[in-house]
Backbone and ligand atoms as CSV (ligand in chain L), in Angstrom:
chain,resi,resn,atom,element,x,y,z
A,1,UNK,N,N,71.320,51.268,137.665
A,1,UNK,CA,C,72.394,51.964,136.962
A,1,UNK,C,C,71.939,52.349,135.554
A,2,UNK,N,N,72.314,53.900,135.195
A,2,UNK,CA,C,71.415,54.077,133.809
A,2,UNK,C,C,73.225,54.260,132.713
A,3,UNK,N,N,73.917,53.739,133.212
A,3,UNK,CA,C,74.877,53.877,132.694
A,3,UNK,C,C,74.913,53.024,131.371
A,4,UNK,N,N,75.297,53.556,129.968
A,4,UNK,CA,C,74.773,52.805,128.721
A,4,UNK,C,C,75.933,53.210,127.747
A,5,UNK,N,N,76.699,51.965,127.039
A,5,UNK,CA,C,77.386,51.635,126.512
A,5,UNK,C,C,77.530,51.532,125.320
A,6,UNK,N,N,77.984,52.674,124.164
A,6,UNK,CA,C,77.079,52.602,122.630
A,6,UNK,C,C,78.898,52.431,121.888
A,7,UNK,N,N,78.600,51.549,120.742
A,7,UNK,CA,C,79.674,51.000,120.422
A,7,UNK,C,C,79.025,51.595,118.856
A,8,UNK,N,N,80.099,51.935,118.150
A,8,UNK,CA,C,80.287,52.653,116.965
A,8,UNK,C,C,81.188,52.144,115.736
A,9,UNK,N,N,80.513,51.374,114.891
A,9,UNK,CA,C,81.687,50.604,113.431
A,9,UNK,C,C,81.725,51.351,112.082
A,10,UNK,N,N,82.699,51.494,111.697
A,10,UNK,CA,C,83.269,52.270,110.373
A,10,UNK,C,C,83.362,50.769,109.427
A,11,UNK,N,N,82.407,51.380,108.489
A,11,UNK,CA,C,83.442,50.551,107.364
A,11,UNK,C,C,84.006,51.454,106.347
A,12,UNK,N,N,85.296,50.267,106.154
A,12,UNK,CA,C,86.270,50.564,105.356
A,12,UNK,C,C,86.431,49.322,104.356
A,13,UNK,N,N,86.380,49.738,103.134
A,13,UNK,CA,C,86.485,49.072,101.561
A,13,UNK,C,C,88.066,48.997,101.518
A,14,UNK,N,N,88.747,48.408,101.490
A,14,UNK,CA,C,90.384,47.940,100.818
A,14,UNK,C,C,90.337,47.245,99.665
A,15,UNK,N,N,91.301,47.856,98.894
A,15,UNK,CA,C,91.938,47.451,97.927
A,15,UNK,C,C,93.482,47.219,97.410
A,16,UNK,N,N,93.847,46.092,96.426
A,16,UNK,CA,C,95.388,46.269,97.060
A,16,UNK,C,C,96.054,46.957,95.642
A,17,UNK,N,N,94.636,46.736,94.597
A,17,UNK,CA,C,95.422,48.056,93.491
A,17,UNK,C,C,94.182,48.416,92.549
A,18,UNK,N,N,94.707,50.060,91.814
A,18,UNK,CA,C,93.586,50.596,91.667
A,18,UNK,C,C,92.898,50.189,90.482
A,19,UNK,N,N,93.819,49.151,90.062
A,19,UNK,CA,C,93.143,48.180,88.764
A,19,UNK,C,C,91.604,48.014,88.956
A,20,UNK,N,N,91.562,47.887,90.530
A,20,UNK,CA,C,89.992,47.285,91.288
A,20,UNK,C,C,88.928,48.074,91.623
A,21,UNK,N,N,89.242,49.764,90.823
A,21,UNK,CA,C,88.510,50.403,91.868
A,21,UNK,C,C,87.597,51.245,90.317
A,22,UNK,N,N,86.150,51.601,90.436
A,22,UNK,CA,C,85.955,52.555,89.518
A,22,UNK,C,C,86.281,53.188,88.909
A,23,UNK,N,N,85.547,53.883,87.725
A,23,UNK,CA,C,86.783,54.688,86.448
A,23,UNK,C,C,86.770,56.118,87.397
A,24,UNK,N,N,85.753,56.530,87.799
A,24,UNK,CA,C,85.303,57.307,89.125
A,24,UNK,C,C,86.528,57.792,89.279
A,25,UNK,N,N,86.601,56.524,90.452
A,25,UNK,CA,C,87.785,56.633,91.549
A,25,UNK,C,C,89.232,56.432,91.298
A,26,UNK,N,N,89.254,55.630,90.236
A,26,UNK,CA,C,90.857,55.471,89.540
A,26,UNK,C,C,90.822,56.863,89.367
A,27,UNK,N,N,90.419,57.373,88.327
A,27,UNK,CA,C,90.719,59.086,87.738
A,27,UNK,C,C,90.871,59.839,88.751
A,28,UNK,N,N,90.145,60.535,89.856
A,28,UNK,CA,C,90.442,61.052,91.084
A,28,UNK,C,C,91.654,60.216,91.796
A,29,UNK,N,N,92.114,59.224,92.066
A,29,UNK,CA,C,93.239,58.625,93.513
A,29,UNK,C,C,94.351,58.790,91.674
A,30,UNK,N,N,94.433,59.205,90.601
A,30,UNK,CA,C,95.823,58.992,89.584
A,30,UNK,C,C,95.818,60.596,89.656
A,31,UNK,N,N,94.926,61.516,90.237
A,31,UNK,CA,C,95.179,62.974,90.061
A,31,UNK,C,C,95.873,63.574,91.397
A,32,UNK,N,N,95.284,62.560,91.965
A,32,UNK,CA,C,95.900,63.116,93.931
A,32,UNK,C,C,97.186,62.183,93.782
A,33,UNK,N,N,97.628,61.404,93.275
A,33,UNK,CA,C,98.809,61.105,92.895
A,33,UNK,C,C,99.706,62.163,91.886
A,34,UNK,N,N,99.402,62.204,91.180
A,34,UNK,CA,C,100.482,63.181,89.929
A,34,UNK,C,C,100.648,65.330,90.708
A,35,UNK,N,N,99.605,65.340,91.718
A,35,UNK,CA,C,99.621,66.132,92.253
A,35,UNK,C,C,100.483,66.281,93.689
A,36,UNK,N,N,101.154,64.971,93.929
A,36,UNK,CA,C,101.883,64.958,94.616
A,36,UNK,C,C,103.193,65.823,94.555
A,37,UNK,N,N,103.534,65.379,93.202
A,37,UNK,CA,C,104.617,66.122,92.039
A,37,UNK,C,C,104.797,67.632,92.166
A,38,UNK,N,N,104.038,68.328,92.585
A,38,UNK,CA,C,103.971,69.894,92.811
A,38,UNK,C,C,103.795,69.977,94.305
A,39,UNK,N,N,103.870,68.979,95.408
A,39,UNK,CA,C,103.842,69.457,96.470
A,39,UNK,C,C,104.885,70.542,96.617
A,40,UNK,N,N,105.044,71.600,97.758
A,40,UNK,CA,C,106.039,71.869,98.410
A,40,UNK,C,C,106.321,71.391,99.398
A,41,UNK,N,N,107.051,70.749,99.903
A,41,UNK,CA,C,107.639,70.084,101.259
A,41,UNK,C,C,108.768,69.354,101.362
A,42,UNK,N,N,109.963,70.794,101.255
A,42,UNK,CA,C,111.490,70.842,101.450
A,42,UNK,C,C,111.873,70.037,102.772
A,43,UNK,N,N,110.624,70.089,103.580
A,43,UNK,CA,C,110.938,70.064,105.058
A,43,UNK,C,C,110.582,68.418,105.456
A,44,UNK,N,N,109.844,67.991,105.092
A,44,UNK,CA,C,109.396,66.742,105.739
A,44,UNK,C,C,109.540,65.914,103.929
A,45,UNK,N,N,109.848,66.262,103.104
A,45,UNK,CA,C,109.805,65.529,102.097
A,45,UNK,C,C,109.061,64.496,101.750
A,46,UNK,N,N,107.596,64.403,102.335
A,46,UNK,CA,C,106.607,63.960,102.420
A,46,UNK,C,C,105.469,64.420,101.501
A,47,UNK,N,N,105.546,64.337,100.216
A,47,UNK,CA,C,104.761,64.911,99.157
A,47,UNK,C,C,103.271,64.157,99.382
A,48,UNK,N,N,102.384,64.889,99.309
A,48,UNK,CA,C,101.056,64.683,99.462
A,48,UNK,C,C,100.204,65.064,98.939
A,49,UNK,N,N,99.231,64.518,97.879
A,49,UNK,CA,C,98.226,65.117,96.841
A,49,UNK,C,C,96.915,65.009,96.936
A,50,UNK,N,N,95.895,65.549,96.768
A,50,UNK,CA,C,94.296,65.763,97.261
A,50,UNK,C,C,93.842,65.918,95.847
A,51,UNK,N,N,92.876,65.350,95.041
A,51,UNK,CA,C,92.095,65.770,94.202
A,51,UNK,C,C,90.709,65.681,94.538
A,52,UNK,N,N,90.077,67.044,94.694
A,52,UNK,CA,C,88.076,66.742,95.098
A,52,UNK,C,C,87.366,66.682,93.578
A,53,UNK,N,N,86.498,65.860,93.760
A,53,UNK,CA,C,85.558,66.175,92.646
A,53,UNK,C,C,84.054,66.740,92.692
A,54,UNK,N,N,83.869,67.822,92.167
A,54,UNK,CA,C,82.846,68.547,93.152
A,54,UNK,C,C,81.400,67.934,92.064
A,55,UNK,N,N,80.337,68.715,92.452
A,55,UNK,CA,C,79.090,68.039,91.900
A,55,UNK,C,C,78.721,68.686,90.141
A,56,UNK,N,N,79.673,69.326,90.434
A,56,UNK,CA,C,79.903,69.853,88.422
A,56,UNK,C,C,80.582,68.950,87.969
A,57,UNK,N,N,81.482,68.315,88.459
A,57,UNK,CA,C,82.267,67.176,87.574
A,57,UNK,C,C,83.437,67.754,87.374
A,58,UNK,N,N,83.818,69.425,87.716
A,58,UNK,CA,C,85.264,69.403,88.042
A,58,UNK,C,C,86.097,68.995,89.153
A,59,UNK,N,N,87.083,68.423,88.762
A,59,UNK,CA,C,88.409,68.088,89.750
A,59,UNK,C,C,89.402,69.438,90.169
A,60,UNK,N,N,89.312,69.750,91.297
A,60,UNK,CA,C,90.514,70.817,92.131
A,60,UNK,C,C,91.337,70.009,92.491
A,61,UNK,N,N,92.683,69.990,92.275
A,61,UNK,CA,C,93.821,69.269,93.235
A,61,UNK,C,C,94.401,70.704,93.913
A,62,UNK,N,N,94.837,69.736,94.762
A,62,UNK,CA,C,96.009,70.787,95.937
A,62,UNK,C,C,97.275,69.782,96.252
A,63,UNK,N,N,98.516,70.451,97.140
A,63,UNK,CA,C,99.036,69.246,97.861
A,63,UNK,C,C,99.549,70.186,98.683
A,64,UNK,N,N,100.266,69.527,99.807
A,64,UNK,CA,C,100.668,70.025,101.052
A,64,UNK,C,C,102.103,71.380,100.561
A,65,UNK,N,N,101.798,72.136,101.608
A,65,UNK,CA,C,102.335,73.875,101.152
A,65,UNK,C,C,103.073,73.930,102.356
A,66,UNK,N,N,104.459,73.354,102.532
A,66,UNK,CA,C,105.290,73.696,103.987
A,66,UNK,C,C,105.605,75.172,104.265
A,67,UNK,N,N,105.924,75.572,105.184
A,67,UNK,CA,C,106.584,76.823,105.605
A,67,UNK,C,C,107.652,76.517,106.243
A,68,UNK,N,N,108.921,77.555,106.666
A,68,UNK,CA,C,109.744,77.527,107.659
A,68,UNK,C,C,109.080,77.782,109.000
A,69,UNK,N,N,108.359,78.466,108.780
A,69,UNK,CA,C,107.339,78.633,110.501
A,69,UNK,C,C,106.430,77.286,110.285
A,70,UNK,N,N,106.415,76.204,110.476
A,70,UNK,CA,C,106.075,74.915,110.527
A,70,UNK,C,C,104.331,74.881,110.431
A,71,UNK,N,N,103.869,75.894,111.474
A,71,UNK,CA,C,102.718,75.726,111.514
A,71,UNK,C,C,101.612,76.322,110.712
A,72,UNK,N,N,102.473,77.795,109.648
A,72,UNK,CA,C,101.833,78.038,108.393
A,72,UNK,C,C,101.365,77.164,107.609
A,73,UNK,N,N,102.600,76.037,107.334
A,73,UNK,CA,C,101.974,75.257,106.447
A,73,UNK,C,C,100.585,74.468,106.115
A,74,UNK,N,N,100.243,74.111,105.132
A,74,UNK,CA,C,98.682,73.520,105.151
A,74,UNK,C,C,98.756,72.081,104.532
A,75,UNK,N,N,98.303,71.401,104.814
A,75,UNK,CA,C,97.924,70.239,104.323
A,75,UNK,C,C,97.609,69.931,102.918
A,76,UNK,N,N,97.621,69.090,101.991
A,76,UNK,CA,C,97.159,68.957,100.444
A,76,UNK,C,C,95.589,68.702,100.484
A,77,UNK,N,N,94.941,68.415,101.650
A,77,UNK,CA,C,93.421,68.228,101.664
A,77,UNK,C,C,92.976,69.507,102.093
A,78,UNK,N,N,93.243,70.177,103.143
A,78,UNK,CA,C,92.740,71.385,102.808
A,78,UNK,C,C,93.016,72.534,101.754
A,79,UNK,N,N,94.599,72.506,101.193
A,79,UNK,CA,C,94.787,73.414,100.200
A,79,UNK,C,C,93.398,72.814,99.015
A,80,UNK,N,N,93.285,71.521,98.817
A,80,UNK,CA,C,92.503,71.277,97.659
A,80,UNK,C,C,91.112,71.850,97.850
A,81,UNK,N,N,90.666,71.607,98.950
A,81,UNK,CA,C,89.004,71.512,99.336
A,81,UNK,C,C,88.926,73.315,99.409
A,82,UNK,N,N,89.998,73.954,100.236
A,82,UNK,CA,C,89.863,75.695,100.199
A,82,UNK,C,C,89.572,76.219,98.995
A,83,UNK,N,N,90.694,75.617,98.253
A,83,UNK,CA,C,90.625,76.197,96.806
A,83,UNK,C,C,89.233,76.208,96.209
A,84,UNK,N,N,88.776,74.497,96.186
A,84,UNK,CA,C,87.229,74.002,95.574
A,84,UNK,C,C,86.306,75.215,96.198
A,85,UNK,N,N,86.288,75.298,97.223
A,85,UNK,CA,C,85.411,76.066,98.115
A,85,UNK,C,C,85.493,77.931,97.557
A,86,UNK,N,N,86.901,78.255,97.175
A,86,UNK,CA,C,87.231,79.655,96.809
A,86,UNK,C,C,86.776,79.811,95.620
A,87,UNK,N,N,86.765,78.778,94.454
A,87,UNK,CA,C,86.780,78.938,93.117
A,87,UNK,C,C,84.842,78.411,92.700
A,88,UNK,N,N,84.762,77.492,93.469
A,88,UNK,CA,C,83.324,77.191,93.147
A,88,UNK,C,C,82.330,77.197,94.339
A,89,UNK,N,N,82.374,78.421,94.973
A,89,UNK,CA,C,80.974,78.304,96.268
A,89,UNK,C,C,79.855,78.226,95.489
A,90,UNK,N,N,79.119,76.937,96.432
A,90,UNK,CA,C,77.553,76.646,96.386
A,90,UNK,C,C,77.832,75.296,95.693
A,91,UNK,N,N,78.828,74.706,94.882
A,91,UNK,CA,C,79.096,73.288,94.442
A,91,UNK,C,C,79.531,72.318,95.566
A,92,UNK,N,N,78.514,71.526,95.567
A,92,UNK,CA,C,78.505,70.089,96.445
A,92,UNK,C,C,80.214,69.563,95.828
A,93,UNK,N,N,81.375,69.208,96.907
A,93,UNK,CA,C,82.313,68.148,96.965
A,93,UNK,C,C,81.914,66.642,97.274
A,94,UNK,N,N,81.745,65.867,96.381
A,94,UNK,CA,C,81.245,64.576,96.209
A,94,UNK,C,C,82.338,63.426,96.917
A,95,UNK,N,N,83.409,63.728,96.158
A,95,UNK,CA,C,84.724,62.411,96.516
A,95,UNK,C,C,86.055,63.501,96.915
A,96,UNK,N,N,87.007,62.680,97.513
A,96,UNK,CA,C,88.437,63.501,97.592
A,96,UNK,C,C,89.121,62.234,97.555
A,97,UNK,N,N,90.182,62.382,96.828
A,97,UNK,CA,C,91.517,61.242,96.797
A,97,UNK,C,C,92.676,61.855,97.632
A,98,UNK,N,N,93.620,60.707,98.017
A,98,UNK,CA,C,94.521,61.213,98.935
A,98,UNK,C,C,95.899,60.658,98.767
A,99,UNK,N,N,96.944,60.700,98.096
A,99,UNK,CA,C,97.981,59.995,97.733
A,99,UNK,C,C,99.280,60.802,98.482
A,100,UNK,N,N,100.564,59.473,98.492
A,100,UNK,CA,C,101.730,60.180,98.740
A,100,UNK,C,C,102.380,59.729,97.903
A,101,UNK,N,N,103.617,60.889,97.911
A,101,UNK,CA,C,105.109,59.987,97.225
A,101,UNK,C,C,105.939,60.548,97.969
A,102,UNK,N,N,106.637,60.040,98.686
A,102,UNK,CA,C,107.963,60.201,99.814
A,102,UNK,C,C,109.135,59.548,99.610
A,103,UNK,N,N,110.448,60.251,99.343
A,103,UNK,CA,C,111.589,59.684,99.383
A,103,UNK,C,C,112.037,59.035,100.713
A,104,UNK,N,N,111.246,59.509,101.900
A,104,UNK,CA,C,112.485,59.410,102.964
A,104,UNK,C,C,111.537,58.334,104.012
A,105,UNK,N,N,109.809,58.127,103.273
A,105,UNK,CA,C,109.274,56.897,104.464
A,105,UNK,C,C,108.583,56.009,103.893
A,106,UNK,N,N,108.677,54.736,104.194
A,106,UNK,CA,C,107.436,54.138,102.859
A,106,UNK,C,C,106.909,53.594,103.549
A,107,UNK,N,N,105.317,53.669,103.304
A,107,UNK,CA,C,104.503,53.407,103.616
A,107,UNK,C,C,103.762,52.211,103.973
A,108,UNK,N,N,103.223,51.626,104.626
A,108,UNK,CA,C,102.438,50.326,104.489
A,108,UNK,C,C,101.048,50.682,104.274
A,109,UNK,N,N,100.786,51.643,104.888
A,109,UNK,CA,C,99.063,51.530,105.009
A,109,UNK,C,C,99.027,53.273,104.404
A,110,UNK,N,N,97.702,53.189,103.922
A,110,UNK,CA,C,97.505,54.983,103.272
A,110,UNK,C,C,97.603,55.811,104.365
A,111,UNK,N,N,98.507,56.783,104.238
A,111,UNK,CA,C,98.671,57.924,105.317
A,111,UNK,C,C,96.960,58.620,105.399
A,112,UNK,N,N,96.369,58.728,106.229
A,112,UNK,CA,C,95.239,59.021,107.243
A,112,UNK,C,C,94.674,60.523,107.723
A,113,UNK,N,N,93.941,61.385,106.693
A,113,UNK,CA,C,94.248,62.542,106.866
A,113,UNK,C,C,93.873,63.123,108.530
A,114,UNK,N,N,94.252,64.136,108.771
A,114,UNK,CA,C,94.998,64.746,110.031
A,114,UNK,C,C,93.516,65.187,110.917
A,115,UNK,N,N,93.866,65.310,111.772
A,115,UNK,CA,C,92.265,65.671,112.546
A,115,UNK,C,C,91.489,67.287,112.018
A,116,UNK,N,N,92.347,68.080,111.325
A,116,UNK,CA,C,91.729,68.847,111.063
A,116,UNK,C,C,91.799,68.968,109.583
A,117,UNK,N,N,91.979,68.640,108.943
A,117,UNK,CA,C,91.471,67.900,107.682
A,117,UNK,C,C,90.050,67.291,107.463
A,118,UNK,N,N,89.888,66.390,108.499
A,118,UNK,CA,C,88.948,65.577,109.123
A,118,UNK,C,C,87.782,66.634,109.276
A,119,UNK,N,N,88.238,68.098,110.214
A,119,UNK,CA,C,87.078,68.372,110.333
A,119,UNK,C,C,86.101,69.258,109.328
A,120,UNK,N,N,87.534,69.862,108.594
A,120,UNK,CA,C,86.810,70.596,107.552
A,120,UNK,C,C,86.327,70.017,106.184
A,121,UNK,N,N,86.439,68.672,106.040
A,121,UNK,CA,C,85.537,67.483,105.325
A,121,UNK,C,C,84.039,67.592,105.987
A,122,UNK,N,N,84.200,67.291,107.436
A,122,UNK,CA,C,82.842,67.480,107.938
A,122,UNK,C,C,82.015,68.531,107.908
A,123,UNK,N,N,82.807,69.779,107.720
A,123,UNK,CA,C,82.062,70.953,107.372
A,123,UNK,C,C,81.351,71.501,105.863
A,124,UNK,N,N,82.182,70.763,104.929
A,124,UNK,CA,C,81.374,70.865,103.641
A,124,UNK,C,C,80.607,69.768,103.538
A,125,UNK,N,N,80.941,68.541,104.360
A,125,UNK,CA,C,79.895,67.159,104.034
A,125,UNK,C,C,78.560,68.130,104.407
A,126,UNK,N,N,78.699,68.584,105.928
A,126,UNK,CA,C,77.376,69.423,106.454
A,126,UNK,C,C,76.518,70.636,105.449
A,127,UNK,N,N,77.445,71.424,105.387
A,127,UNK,CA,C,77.336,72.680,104.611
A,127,UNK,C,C,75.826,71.840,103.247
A,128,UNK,N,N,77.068,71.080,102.080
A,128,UNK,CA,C,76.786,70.755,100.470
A,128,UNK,C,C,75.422,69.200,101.218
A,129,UNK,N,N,75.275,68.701,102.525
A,129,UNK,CA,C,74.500,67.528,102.805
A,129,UNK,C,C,74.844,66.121,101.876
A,130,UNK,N,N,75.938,66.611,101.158
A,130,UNK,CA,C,76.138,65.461,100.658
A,130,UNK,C,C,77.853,64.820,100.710
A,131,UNK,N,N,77.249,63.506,101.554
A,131,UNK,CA,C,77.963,62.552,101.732
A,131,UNK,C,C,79.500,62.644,100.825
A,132,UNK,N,N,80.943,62.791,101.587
A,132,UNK,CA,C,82.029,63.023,101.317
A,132,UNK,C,C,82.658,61.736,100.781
A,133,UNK,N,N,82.937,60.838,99.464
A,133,UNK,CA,C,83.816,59.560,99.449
A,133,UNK,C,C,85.165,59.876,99.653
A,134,UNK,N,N,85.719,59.032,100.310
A,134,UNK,CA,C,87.146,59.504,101.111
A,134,UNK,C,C,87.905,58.297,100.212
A,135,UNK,N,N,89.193,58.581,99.436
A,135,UNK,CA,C,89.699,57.639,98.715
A,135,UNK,C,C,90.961,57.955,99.213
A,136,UNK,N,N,91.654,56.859,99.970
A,136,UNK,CA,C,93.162,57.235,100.474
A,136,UNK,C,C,93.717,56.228,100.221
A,137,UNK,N,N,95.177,56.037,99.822
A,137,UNK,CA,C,96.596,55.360,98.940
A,137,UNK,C,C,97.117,55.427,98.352
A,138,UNK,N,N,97.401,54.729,97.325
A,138,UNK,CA,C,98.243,55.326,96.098
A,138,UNK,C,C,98.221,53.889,95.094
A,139,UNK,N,N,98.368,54.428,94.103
A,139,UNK,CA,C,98.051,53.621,92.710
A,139,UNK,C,C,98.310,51.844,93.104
A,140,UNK,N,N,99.362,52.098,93.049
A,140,UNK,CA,C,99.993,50.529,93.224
A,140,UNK,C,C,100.263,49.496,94.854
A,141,UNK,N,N,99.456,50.063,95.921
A,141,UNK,CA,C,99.458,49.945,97.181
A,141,UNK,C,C,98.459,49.766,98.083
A,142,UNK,N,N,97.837,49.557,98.888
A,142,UNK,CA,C,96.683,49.334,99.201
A,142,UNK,C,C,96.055,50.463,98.905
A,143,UNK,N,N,94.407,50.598,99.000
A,143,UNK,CA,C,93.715,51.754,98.901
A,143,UNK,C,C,92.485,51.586,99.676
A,144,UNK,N,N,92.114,52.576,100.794
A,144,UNK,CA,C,91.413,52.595,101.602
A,144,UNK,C,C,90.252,53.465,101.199
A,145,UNK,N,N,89.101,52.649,101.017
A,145,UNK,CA,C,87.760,54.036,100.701
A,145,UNK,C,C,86.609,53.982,101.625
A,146,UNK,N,N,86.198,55.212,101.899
A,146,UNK,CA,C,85.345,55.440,103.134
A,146,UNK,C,C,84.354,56.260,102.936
A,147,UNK,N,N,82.961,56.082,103.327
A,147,UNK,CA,C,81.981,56.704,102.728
A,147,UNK,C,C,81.480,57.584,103.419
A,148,UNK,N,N,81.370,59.021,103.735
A,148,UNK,CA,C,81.505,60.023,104.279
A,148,UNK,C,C,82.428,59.878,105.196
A,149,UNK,N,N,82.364,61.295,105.879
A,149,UNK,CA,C,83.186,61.432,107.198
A,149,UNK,C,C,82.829,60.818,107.857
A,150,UNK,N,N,81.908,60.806,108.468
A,150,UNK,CA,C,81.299,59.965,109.652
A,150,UNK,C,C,82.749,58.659,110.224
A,151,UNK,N,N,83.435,57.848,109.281
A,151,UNK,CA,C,83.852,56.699,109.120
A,151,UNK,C,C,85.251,57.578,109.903
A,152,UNK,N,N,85.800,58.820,109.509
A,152,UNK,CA,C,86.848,59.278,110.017
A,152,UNK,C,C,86.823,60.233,111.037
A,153,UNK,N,N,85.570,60.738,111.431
A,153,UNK,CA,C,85.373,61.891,112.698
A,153,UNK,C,C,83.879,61.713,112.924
A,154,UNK,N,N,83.601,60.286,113.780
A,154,UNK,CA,C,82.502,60.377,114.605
A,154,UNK,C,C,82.563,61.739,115.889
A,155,UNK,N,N,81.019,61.472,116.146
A,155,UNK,CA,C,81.018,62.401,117.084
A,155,UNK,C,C,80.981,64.233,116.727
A,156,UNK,N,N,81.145,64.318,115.305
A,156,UNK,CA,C,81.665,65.627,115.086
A,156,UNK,C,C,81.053,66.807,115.619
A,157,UNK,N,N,81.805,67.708,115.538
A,157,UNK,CA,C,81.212,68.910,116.118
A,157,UNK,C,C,80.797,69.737,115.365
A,158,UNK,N,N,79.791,70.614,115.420
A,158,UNK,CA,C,79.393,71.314,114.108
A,158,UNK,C,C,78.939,72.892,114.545
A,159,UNK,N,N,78.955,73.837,113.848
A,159,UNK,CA,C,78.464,75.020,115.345
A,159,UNK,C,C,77.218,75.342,115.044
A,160,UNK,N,N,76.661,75.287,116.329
A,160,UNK,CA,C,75.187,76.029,116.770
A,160,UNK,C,C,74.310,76.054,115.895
A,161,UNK,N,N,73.628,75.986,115.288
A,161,UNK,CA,C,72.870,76.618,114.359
A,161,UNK,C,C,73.178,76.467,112.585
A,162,UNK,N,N,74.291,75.643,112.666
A,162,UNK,CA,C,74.340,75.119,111.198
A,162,UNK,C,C,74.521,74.222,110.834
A,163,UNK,N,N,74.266,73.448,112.105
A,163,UNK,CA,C,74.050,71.695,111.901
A,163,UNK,C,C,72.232,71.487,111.045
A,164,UNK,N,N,72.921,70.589,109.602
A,164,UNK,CA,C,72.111,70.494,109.013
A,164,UNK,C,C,71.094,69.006,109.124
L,1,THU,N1,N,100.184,66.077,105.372
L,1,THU,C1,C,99.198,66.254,104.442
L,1,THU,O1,O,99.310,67.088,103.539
L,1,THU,N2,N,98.098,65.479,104.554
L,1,THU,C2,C,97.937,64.465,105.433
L,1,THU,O2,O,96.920,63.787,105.420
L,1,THU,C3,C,98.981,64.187,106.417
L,1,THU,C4,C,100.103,65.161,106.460
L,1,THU,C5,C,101.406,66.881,105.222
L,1,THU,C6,C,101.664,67.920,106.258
L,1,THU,C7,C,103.156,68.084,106.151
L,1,THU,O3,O,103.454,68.970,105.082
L,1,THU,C8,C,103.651,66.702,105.765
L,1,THU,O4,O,102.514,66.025,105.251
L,1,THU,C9,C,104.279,65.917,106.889
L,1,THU,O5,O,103.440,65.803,107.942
């Protein structure tokens, strides 16, 4: 039997406040927080903030952009990373923070960005070759950090010819 069994581990760094975490990473996860504040999302009232820090040392925030047609809307990790990508092509995205503030669900564990979030992390990790830090929670709550994608979309898919 050539049948073969490959088992795959993520680590994940927790923290239970950002007292604990780099000046780095405090400054990025307090910007994807305060950027929550400008989400739009009338609809799910689920405010959600993204700050990237690209390899110049500027910070882009975004946060989630609802629509009434549900599926216009975009996420606060891709509005942030599009933007980074619109305003500075050819700059490596180093880290992204990921915070909420929600009236209507509270949280236990850091909300987990979405599979396609996921993949277009993997596409600039590929693109810039450098390794994505994934910082997800919020100030005063646990905080989950993850060192590239890899940890959130094994297996990834990449197209043809621009897998680096
Ligand atoms: N959302 C994000 O912006 N990022 C995530 O990681 C999860 C979900 C948004 C999409 C929608 O506007 C709202 O949160 C509820 O799903």
């Amino acid at each position: 039997m050539n049948m073969k069994i490959t088992h795959l581990s993520i680590k994940i760094e927790e923290y239970n406040d950002i007292a604990e975490l780099s000046e780095q990473d405090k400054t990025l996860l307090l910007k994807a927080w305060d950027a929550c504040d400008s989400a739009y999302a009338p609809y799910s009232k689920f405010n959600v903030g993204a700050a990237v820090l690209l390899a110049n040392g500027v910070v882009v925030t975004g946060n989630n952009q609802e629509n009434a047609a549900s599926p216009s809307g975009l996420c606060a990790e891709r509005v942030a990373m599009y933007y980074a990508s619109a305003q500075y092509p050819g700059i490596a995205m180093k880290a992204i923070a990921v915070a909420v503030k929600s009236e209507v669900v509270q949280l236990e564990e850091p909300a987990s960005p979405c599979g396609s979030c996921r993949q277009v992390m993997a596409e600039y990790e590929n693109l810039y070759q450098t390794k994505l830090r994934i910082i997800l929670g919020s100030p005063h709550a646990k905080i989950q950090i993850l060192d590239g994608i890899s940890s959130l979309l094994p297996l990834t898919f990449y197209a043809e010819g621009l897998k680096k």
